[in-house]
N, C-alpha and C positions, 0 to 999 in steps of 0.2 A: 590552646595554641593551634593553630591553623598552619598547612606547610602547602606552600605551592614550588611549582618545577615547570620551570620553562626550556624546554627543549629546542634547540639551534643545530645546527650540521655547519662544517667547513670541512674546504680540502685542503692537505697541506702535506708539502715534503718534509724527511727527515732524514738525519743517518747517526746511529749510535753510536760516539766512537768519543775516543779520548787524542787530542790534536796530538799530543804529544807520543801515544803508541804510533806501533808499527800498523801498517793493515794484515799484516797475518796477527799480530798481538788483538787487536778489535776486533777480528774475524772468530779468534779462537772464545772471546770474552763475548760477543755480542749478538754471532750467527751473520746469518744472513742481511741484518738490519744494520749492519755494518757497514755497508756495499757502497762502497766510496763515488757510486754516478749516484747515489740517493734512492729514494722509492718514498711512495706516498700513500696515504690513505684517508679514506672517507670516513672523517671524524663525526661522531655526533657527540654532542655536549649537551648535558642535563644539568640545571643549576637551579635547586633546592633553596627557598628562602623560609622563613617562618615568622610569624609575629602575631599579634592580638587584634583581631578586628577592631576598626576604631564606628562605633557606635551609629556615630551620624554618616560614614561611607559607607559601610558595608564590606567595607574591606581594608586589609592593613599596608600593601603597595600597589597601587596601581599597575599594573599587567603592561601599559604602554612604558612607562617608567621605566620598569625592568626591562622588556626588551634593549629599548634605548641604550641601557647602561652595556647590559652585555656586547648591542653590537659595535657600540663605541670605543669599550676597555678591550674588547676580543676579537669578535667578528671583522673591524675591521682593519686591523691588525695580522692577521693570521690567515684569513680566507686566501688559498692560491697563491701561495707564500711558502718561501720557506724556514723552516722555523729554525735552523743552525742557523742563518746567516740574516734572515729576514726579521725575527720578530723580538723588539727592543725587550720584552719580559723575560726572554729565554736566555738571553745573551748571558754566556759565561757557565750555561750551565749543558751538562750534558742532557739529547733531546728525546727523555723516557717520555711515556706517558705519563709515569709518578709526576717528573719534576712538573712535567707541562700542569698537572691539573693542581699543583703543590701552586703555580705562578700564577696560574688564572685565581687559584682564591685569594691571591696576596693581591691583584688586580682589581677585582669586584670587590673583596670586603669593606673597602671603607666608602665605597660609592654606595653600596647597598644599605648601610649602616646609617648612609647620610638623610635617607629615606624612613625611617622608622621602623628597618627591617632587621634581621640577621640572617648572615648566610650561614647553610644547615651544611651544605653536601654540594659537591663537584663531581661529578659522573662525565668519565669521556669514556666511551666505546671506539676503540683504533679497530675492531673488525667484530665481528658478529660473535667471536670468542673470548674476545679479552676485551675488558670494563675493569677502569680502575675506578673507584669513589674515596673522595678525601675530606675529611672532615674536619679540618683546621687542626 
């Protein structure tokens, strides 16, 4: 078993909050990422595929392929956007990191799958402190 990770960056706003609290109730639940004008950060995305070399290529997905897929299902979706109100995978959910990298593999797995691949792992880093990784 072979695993590759293709690494991507976007930027995107967000704001943590539940429509229906108060903003002191989101403030008290959420911190600062509550903050009702939004804030944003310089996502990088890490997306972990794995599969069996296939014999006569040398390889099990094509590296342009995946790109592809990711900028198509994500990148260009989500790049400089905001992801409460902007980005049709998020809609309805509150905008963690959890859920976001919980949506991108609900996004990519079956385009990845359609490839001869399986997605392994969702890695998004929202700052150089906090990395969430999801593994279906």
């Amino acid at each position: 078993m072979i695993y590759i990770t293709r690494r991507e960056t976007f930027c995107a706003a967000h704001r943590m909050c539940r429509e229906e609290w108060s903003d002191e109730k989101n403030l008290e639940i959420f911190g600062k990422c509550s903050n009702p004008a939004w804030h944003g950060h310089n996502y990088v995305l890490s997306v972990t595929v794995r599969g069996e070399i296939q014999e006569e290529l040398g390889f099990f997905i094509n590296l342009t392929i995946l790109k592809k897929i990711i900028h198509e299902r994500i990148i260009e979706k989500i790049d400089h956007r905001n992801i409460n109100t902007e980005v049709d995978f998020m809609k309805g959910k509150i905008a963690t990191t959890e859920n976001l990298a919980i949506a991108i593999w609900n996004e990519l797995k079956p385009a990845i799958s359609e490839h001869g691949a399986s997605l392994h792992c969702v890695r998004i880093s929202e700052t150089e402190n906090n990395t969430i990784e999801f593994y279906g």
